[in-house]
Residue, then its C-alpha position, 0 to 999 in steps of 0.5 A: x423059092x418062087x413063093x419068095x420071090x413074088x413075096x418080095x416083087x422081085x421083077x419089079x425092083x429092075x426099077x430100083x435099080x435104074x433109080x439109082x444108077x441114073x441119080x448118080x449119074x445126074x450127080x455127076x457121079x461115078x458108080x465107082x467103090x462104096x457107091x457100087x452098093x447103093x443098087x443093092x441096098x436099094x433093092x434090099x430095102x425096096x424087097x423088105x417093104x414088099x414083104x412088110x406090106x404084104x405081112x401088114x396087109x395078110x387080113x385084108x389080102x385073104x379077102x381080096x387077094x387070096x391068092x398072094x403067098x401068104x393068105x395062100x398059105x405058100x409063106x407064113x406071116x412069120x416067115x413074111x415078117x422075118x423076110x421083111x426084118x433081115x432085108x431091112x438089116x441087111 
């Protein structure tokens, strides 16, 4: 699971978040009903670009950074793409 979790950034996409709740709030919005779900997908979105970069760059990670899940073996391309493709459904 860690694998996963570095895959996608996740500690970074904190930021994500503060995006959006501070641009509902210079809107003069409520994050109130459907607008509850803007953080979330979001980060869903920030996640599944994470991974795609990370899918799309396998080749030239191996060489430089070979220590980032999937030149390291920790997670696959396929399961990187797979990753990238549901976050972005979802």
């Amino acid at each position: 699971m860690n694998s996963y979790v570095e895959l996608v950034r996740a500690p970074a996409a904190l930021t994500v978040l503060g995006d959006t709740v501070a641009g509902s709030a210079a809107a003069g919005l409520k994050m109130t009903g459907r607008r509850l779900l803007l953080p979330l997908s979001s980060v869903a979105f920030y996640w599944a670009g994470m991974a795609l970069n990370d899918w799309a760059d396998r080749n030239l990670d191996a060489r430089e950074r070979p220590e980032r899940p999937i030149p390291s073996g920790r997670v696959s391309a396929g399961a990187a793409l797979t990753t990238g493709a549901a976050l972005t459904a979802a």
